[in-house]
N, C-alpha and C positions, 0 to 999 in steps of 0.2 A: 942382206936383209933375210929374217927367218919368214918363212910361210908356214902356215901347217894345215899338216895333214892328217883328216880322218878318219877313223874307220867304223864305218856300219855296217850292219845287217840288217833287215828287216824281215817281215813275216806279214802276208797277204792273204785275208779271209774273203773270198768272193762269191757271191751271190745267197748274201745269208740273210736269212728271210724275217726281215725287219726294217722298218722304218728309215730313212738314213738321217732323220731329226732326233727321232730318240736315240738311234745309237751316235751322234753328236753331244749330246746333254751329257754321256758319259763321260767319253774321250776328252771334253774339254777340261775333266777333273784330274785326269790322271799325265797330260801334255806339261814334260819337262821335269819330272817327278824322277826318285829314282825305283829302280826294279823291285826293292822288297816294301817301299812304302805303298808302289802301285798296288802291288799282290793284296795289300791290305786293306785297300780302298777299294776294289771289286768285289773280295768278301766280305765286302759290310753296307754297301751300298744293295738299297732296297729294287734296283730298274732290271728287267729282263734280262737285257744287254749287256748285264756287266757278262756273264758267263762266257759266249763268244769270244767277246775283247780280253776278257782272261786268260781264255787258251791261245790266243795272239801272241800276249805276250808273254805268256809261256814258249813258245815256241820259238821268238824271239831270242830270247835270253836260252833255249838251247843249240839255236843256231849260231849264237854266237859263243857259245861255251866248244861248240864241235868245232867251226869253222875257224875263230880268232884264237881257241883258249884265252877263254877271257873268264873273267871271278864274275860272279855273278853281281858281289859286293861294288863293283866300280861302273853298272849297267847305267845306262839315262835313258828317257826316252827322248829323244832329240827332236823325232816327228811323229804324227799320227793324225791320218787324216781320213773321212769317211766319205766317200763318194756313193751317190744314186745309182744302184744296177737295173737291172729291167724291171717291169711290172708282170707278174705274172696271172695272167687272167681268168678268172672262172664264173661260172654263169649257177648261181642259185634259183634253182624251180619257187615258184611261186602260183598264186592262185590263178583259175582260169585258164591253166596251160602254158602262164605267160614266164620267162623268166628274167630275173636280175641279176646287173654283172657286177662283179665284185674283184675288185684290186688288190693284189697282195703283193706289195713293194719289197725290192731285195735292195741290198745294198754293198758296196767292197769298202772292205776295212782295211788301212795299209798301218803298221806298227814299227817304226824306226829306229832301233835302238843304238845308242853309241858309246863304246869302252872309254872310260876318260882316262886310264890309266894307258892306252896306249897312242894318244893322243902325239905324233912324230912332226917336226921342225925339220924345212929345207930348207939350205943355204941357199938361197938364189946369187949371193955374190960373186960364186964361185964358176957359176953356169954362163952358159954363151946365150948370145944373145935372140939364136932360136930359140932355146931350151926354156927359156923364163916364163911363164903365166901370162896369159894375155888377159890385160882389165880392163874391161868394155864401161866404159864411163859415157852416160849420155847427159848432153848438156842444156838444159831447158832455163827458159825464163819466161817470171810469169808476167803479165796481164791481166789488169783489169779487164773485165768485159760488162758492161750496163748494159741490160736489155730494154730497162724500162724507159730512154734517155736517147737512143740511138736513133729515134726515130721510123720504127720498124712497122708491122703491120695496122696497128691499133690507132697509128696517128695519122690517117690518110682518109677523108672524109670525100 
């Protein structure tokens, strides 16, 4: 049996000072696309956050140009995903001496890009039988569950 195997690189922007909604509305555009069509879809898209996420994956596709030699021409982005970083808090002066706090949200960008052209097949047939992949398969079945039916808190008088 053939398995295959990957290869990625990624590129991680953290703590860049922006929303992690709006820079979501981005990334959802450019997820799965390839490297020069992204390129083109952040310089033309009107949202803040394209800039950031551009140099992403720019950086991306030079890490995998240094690290893989890999063409630029054969990049995907396989994942990209934007997680919440801290709030950084500051307190504006206001009238009376009084002041207000004001939230300035940061967020980590992670950029995953993947060579399709070096995309490698293992023979597992050939392997023993420590050597092989282990496939963690879990086994669920379903159930109905009625809540309105079962007799529960609502029908007790």
């Amino acid at each position: 049996m053939l398995n295959k195997r990957t290869t990625e690189v990624y590129a991680l922007g953290q703590h860049i000072s922006m929303s992690a909604h709006k820079a979501r509305r981005v990334i959802d555009q450019i997820r799965g696309r390839s490297y020069e069509e992204t390129l083109m879809i952040l310089e033309l898209m009107p949202y803040r956050a394209c800039y950031p996420i551009f140099k992403l994956v720019y950086s991306a596709a030079a890490n995998a140009s240094f690290n893989m030699g890999s063409n630029e021409v054969n990049l995907v982005i396989s994942k990209a995903e934007v997680n919440e970083g801290t709030i950084v808090k500051r307190l504006k002066p206001r009238a009376r001496g009084r002041s207000f706090a004001i939230q300035k949200p940061t967020c980590h960008i992670t950029i995953v890009m993947k060579d399709i052209s070096l995309d490698e097949y293992i023979d597992t047939d050939s392997m023993t039988w420590s050597q092989k992949p282990k496939s963690k398969k879990k086994h669920t079945t379903m159930s109905y569950y009625d809540m309105y039916s079962n007799g529960g808190t609502w029908d007790k008088k």
